[in-house]
py3Dmol code that shows the C-alpha trace and the ligand (Angstrom):
import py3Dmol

protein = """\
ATOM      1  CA  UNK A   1     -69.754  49.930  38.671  1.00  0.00           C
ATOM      2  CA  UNK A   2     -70.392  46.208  39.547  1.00  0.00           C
ATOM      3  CA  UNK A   3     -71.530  45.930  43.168  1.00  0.00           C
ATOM      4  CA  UNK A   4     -68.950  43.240  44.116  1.00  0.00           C
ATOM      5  CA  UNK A   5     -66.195  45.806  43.402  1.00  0.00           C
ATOM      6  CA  UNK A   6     -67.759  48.796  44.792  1.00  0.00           C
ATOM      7  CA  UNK A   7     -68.450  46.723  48.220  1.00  0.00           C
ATOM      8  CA  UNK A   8     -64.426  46.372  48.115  1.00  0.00           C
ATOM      9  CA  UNK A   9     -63.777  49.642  47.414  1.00  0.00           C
ATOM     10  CA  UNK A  10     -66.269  51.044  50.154  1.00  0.00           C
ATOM     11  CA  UNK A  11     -63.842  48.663  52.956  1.00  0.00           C
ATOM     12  CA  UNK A  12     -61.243  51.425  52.538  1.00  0.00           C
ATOM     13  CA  UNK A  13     -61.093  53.288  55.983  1.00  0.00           C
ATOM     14  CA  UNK A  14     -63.156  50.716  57.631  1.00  0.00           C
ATOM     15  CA  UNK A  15     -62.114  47.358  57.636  1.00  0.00           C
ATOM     16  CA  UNK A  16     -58.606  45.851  56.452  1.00  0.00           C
ATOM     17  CA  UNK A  17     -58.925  43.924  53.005  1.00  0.00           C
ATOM     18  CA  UNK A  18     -57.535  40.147  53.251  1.00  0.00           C
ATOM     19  CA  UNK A  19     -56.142  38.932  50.031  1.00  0.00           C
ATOM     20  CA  UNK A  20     -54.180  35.885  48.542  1.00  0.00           C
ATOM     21  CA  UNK A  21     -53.448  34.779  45.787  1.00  0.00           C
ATOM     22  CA  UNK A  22     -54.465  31.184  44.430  1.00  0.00           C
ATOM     23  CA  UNK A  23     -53.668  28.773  41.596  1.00  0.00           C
ATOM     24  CA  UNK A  24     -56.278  25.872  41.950  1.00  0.00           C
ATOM     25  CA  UNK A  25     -59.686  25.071  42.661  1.00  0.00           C
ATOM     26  CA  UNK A  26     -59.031  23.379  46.153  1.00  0.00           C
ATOM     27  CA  UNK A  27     -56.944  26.025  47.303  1.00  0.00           C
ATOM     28  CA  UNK A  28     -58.942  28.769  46.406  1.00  0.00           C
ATOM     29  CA  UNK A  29     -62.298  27.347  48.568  1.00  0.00           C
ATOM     30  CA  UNK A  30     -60.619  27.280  51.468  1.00  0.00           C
ATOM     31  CA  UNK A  31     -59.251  30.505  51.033  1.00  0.00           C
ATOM     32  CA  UNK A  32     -62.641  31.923  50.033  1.00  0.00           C
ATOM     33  CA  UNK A  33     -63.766  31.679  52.966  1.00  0.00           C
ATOM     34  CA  UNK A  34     -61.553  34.289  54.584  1.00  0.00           C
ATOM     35  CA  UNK A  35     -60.194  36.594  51.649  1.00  0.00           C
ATOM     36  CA  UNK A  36     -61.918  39.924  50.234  1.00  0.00           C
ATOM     37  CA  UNK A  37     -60.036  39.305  46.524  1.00  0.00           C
ATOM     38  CA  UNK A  38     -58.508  36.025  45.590  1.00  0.00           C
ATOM     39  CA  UNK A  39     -56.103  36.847  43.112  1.00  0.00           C
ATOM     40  CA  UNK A  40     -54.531  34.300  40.246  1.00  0.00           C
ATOM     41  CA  UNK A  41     -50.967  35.690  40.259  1.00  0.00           C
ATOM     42  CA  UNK A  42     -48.301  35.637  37.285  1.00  0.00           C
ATOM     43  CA  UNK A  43     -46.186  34.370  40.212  1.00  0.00           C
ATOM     44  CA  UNK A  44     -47.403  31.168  39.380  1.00  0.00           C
ATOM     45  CA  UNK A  45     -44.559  31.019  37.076  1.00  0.00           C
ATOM     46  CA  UNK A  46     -42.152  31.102  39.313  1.00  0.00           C
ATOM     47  CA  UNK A  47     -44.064  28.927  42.011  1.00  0.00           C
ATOM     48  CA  UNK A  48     -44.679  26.231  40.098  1.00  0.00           C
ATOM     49  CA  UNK A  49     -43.031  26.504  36.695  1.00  0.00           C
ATOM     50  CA  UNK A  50     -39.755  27.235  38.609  1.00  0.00           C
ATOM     51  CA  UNK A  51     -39.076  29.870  35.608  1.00  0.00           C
ATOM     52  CA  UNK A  52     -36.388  32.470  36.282  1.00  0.00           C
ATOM     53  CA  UNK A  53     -39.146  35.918  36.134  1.00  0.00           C
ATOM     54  CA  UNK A  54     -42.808  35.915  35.759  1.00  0.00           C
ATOM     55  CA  UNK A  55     -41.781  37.302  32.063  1.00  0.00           C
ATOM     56  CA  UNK A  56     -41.961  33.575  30.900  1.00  0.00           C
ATOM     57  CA  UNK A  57     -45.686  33.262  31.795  1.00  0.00           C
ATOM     58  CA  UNK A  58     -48.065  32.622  28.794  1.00  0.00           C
ATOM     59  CA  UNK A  59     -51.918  33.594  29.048  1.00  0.00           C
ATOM     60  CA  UNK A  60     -53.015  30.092  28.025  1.00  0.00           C
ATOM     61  CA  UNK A  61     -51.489  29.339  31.415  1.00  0.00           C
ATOM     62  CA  UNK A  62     -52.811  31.982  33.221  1.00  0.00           C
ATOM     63  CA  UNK A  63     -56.725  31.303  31.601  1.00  0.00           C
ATOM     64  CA  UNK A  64     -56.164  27.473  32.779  1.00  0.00           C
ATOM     65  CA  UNK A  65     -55.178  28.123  36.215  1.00  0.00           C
ATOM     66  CA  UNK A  66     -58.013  31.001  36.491  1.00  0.00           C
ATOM     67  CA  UNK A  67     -60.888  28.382  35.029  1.00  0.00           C
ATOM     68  CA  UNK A  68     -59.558  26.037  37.816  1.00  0.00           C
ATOM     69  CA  UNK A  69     -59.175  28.900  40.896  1.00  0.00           C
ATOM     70  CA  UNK A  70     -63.029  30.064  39.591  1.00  0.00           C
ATOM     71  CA  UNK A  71     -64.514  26.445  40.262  1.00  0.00           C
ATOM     72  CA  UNK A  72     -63.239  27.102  43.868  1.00  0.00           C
ATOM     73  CA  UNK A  73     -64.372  30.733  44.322  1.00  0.00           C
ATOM     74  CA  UNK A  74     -67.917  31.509  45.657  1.00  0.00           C
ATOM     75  CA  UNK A  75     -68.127  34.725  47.183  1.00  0.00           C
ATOM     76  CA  UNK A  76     -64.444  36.958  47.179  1.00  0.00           C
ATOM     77  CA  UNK A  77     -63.337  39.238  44.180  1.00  0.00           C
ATOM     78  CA  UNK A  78     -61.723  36.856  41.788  1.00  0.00           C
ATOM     79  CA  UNK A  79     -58.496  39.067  39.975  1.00  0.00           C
ATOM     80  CA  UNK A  80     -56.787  37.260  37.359  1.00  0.00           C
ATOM     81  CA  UNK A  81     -53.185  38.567  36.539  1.00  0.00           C
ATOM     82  CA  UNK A  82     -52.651  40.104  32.706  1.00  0.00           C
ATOM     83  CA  UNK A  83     -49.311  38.810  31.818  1.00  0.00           C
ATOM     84  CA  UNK A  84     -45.885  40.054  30.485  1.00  0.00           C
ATOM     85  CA  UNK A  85     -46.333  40.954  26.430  1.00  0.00           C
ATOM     86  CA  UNK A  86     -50.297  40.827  26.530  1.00  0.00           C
ATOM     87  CA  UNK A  87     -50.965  44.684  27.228  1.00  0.00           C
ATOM     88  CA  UNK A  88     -48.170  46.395  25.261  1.00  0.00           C
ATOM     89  CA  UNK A  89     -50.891  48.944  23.390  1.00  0.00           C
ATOM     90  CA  UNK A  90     -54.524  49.455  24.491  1.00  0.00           C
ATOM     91  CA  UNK A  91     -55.790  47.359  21.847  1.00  0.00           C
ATOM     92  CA  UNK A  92     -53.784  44.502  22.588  1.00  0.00           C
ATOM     93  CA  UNK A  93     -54.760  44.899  25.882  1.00  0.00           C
ATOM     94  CA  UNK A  94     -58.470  44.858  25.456  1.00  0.00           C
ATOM     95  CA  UNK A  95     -58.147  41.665  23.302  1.00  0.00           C
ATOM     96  CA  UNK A  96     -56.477  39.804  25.887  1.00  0.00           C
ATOM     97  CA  UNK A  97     -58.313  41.625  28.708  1.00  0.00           C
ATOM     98  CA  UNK A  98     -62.224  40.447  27.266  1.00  0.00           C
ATOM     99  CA  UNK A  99     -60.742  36.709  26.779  1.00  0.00           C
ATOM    100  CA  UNK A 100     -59.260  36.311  30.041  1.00  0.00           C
ATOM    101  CA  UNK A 101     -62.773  37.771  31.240  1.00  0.00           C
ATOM    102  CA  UNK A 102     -64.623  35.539  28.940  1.00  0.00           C
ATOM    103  CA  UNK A 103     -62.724  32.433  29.412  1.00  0.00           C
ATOM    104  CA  UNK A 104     -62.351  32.786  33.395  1.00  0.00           C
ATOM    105  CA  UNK A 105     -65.336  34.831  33.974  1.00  0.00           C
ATOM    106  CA  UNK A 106     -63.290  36.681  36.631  1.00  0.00           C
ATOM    107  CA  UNK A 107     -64.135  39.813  38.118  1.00  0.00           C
ATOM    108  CA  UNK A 108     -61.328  41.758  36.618  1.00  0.00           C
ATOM    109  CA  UNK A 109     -57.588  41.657  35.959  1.00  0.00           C
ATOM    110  CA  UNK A 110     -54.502  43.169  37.605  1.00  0.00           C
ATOM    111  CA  UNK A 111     -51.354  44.881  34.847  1.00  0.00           C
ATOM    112  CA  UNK A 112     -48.182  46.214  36.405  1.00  0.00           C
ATOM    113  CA  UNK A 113     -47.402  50.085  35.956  1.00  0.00           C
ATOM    114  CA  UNK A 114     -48.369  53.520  35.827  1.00  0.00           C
ATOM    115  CA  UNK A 115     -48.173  56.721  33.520  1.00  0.00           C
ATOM    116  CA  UNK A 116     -46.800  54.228  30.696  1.00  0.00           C
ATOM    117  CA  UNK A 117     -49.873  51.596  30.800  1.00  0.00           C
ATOM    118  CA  UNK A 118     -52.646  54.736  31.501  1.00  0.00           C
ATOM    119  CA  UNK A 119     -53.909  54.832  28.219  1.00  0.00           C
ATOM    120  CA  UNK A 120     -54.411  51.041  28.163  1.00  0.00           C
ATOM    121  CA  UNK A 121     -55.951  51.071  31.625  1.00  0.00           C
ATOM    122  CA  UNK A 122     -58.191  54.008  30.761  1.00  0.00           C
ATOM    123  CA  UNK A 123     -59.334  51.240  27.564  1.00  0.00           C
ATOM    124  CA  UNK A 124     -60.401  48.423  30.054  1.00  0.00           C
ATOM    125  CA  UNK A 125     -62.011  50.489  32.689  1.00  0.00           C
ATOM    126  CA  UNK A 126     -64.258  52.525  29.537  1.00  0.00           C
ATOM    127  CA  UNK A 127     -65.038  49.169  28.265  1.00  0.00           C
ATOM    128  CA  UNK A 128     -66.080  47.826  31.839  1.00  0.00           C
ATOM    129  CA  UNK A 129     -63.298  45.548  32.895  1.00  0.00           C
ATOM    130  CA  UNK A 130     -61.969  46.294  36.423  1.00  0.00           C
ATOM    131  CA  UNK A 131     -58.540  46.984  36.869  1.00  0.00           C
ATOM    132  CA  UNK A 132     -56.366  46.272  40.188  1.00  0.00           C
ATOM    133  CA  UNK A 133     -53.098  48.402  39.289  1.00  0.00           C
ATOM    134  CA  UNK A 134     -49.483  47.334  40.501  1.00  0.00           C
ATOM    135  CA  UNK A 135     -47.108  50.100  41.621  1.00  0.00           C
ATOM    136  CA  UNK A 136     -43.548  49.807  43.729  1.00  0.00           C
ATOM    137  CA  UNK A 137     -41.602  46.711  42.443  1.00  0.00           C
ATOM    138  CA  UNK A 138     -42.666  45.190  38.987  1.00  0.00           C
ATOM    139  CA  UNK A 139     -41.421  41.529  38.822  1.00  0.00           C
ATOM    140  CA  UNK A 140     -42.923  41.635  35.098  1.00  0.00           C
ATOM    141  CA  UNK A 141     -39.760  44.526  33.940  1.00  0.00           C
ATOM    142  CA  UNK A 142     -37.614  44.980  37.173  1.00  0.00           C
ATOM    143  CA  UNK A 143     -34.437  43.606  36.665  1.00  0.00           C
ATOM    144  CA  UNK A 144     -33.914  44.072  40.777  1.00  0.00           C
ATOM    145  CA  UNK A 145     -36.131  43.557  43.378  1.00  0.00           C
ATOM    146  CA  UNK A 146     -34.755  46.200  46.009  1.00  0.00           C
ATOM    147  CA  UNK A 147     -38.141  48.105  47.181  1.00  0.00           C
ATOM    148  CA  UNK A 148     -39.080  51.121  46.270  1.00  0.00           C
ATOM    149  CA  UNK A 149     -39.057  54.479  47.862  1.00  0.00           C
ATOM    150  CA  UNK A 150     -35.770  55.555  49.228  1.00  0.00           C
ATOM    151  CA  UNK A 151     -35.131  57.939  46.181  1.00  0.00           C
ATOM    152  CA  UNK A 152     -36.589  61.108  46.368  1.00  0.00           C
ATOM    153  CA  UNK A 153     -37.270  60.372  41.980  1.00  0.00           C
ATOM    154  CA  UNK A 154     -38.664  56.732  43.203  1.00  0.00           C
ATOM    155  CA  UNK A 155     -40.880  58.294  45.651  1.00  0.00           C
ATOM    156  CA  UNK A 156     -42.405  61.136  43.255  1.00  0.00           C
ATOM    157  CA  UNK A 157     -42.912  58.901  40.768  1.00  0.00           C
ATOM    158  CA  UNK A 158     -45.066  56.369  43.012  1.00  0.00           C
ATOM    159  CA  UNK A 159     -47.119  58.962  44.148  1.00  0.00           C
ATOM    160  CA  UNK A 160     -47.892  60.435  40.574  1.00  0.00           C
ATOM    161  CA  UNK A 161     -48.502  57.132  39.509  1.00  0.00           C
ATOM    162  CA  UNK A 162     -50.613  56.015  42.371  1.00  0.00           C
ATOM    163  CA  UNK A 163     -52.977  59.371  41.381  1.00  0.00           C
ATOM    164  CA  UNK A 164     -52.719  58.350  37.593  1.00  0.00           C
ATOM    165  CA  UNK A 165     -54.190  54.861  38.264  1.00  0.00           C
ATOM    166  CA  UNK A 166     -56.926  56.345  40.238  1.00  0.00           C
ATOM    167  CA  UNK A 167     -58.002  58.767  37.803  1.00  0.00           C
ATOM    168  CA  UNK A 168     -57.502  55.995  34.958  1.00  0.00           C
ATOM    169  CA  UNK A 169     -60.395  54.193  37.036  1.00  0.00           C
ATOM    170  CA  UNK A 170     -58.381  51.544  38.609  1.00  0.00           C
ATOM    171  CA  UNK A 171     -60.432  50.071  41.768  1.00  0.00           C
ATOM    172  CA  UNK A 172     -57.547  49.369  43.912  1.00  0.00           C
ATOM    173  CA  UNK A 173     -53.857  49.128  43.524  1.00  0.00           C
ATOM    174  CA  UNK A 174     -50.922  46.637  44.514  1.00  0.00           C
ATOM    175  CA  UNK A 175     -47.797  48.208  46.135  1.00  0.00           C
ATOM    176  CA  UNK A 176     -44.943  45.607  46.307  1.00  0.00           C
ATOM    177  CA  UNK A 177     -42.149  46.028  48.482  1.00  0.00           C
ATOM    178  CA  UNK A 178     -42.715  50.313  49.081  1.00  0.00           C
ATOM    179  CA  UNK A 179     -40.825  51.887  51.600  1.00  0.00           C
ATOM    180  CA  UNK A 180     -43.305  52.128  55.274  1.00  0.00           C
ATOM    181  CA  UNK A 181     -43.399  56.006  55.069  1.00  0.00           C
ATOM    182  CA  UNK A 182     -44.038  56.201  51.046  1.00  0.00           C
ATOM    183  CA  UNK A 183     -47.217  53.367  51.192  1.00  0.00           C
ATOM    184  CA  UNK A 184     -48.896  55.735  54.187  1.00  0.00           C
ATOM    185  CA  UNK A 185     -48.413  58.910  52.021  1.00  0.00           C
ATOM    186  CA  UNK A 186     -49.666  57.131  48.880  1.00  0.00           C
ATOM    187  CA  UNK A 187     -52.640  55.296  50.998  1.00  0.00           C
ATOM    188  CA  UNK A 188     -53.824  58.906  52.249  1.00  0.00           C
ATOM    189  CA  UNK A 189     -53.685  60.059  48.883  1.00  0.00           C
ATOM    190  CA  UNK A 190     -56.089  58.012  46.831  1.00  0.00           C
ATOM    191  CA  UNK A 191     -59.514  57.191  47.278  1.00  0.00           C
ATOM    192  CA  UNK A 192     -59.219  53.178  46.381  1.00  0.00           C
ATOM    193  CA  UNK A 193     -57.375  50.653  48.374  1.00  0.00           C
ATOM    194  CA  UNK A 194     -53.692  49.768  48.231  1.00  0.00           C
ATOM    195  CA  UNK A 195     -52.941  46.129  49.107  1.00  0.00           C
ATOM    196  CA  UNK A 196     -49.839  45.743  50.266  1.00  0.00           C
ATOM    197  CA  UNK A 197     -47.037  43.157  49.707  1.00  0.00           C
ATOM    198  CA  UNK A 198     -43.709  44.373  51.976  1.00  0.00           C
ATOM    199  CA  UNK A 199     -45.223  47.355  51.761  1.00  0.00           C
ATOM    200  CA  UNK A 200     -45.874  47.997  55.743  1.00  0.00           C
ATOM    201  CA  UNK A 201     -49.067  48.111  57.118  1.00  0.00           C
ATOM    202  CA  UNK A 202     -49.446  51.909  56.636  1.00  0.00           C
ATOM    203  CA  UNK A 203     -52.088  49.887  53.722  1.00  0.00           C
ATOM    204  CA  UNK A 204     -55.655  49.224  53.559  1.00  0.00           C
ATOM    205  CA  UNK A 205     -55.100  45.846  52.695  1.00  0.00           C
ATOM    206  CA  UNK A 206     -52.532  42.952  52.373  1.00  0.00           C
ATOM    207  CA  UNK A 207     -51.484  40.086  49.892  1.00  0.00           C
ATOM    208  CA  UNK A 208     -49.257  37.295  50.069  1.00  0.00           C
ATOM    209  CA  UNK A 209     -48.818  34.577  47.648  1.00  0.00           C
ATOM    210  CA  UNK A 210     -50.701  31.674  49.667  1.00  0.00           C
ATOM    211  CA  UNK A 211     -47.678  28.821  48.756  1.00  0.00           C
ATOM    212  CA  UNK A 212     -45.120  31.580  50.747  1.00  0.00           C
ATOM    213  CA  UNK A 213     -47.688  31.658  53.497  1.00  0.00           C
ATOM    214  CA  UNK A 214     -47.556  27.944  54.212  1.00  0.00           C
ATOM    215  CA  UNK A 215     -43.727  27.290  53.704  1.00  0.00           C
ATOM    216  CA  UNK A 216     -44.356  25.288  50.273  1.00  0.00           C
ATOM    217  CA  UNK A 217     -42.674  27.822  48.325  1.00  0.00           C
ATOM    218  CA  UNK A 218     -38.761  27.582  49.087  1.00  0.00           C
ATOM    219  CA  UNK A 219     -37.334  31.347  48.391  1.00  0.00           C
ATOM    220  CA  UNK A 220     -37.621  33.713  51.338  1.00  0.00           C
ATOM    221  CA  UNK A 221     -38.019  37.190  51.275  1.00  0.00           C
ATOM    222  CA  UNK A 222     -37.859  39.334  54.550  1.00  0.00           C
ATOM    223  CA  UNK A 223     -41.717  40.899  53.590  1.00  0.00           C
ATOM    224  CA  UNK A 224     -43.202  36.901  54.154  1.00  0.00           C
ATOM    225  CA  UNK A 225     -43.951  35.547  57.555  1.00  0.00           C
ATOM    226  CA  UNK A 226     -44.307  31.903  57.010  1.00  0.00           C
ATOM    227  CA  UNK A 227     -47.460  30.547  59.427  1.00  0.00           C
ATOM    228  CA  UNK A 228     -47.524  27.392  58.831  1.00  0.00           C
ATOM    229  CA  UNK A 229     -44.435  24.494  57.620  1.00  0.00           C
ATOM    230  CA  UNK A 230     -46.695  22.481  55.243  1.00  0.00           C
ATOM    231  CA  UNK A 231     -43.521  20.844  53.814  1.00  0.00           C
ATOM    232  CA  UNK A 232     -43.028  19.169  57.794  1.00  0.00           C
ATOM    233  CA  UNK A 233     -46.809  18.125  57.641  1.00  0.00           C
ATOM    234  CA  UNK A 234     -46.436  17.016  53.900  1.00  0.00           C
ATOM    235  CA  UNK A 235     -43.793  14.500  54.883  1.00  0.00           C
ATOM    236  CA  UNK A 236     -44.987  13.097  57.595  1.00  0.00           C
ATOM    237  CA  UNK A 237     -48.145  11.998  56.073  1.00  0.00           C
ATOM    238  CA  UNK A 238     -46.307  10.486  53.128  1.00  0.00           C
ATOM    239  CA  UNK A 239     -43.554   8.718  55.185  1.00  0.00           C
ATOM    240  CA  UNK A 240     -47.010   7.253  56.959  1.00  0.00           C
ATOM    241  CA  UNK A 241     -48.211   6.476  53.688  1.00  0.00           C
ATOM    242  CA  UNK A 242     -45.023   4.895  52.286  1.00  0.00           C
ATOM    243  CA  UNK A 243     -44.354   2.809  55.267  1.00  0.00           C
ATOM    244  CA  UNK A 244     -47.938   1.274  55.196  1.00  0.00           C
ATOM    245  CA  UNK A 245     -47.808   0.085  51.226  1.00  0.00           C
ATOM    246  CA  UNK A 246     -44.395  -1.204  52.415  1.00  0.00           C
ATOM    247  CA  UNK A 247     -45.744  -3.121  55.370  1.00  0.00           C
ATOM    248  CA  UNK A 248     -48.853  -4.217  53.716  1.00  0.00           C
ATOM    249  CA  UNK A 249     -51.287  -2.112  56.399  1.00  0.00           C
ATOM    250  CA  UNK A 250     -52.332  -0.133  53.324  1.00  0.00           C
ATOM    251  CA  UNK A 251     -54.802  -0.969  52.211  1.00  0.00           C
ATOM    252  CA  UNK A 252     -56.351  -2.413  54.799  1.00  0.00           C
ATOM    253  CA  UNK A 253     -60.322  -4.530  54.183  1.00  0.00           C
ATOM    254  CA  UNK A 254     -61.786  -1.027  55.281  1.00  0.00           C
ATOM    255  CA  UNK A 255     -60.286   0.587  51.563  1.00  0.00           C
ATOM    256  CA  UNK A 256     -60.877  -2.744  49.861  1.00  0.00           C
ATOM    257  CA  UNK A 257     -63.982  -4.250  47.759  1.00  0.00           C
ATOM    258  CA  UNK A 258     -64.686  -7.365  49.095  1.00  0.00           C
TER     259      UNK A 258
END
"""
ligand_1 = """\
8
KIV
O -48.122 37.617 40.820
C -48.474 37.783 41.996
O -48.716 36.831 42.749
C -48.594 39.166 42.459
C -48.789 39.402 43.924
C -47.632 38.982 44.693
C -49.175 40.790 44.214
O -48.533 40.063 41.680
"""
view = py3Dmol.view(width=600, height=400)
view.addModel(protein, "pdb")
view.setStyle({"model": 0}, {"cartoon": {"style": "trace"}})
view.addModel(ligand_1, "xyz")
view.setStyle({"model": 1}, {"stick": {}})
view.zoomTo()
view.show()
């Protein structure tokens, strides 16, 4: 097993992992310098495409924005999501799986599911591509985004899942909006780290996708805490910005060539 990922792995029980996700070079250096695993989300398409699910995403756009977050990555586990319709049979999935590694050189790629996507997970990790699973809410074939656990079926099914992915080979494993008492059962009972997104902190690790974080993105879910209001920031510089081209103080000698 690559070092980098086994280093990750080895944080479980010690140290809480710090991930976000990223979808461009600037972004991702700053974040680098805090973050365990940077990850290149299919959220993206919602983010920034404004598409209605993350189903829409292609993976031209996901190897673009990866070769971009990579220029700004130095030293975290780089993750790049596999999206919707590019893993529906192992073989697919190893196609798409060795080009996004190829094209992004990323450290290994996150697909949403468990006993249904095994096989194909089993593929990847044989032909040594790291795999972050995805268990609890799946934006990629949910058609609601209640969270997951209050069921007794919902919960039994997470668990067995959560073991499945482990066994598969999976490194570590997303749980997206899981109910508090379900994440600390399913965090006792594997050996790799689960990252949590609303998923309590009963986790060994959290996510959060970074444009949520700073109050860029404009939905709200009750799982984000918002710590910083970019948007406010944003403006003001601009409205500075405006007001000097208006007034003629921009630009000044200083930003001229004389
Ligand atoms: O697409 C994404 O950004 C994700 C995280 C929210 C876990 O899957």
């Amino acid at each position: 097993m690559n070092k980098k990922i086994s280093d990750f792995i080895n944080k479980k029980n010690k140290t809480k992992l710090v991930t976000l996700t990223a979808y461009s070079k600037n972004i991702a250096s700053v974040l680098d310098n805090y973050c365990d695993l940077i990850l290149v989300g299919d959220s993206l398409g919602s983010v920034l495409y404004n598409y209605k699910s993350t189903r829409e995403v292609t993976l031209n756009t996901m190897i673009e924005h990866s070769k971009s977050v990579r220029m700004g990555i130095k030293k975290s586990l780089m993750i790049v999501d596999m999206p919707h319709n590019t893993y529906r049979n192992p073989k697919e999935a190893l196609k798409n799986a060795k080009l996004i590694m190829k094209k992004t050189k990323c450290d290994g790629v996150k697909l949403e599911g468990g006993k249904k996507i095994i096989n194909t997970i089993k593929t990847l990790v044989k032909n040594n591509i790291p795999v972050m699973g995805h268990l609890g809410v799946l934006p990629q074939s949910d058609k609601t985004f209640k969270f997951k656990g209050k069921k007794q079926s919902e919960k039994e099914n997470i668990m067995k899942d959560a073991k499945l992915l482990e066994e598969a080979g999976s490194f570590c494993m997303v749980l997206e909006c899981v109910q508090t008492s379900l994440a600390k059962q399913v965090t006792k009972s594997v050996s790799i780290p689960t990252i949590g997104i609303g998923a309590s902190n009963n986790c060994d690790g959290q996510i959060l996708v970074f444009d949520d974080l700073i109050g860029l993105n404009p939905i709200k879910f009750r799982f984000v805490k918002k710590y910083l209001n970019i948007k406010t920031e944003i403006s003001k510089a601009v409205s500075k910005y405006a007001s000097e081209v208006r007034t003629r103080k921009f630009p000044s000698k200083k930003y001229s060539f004389n």
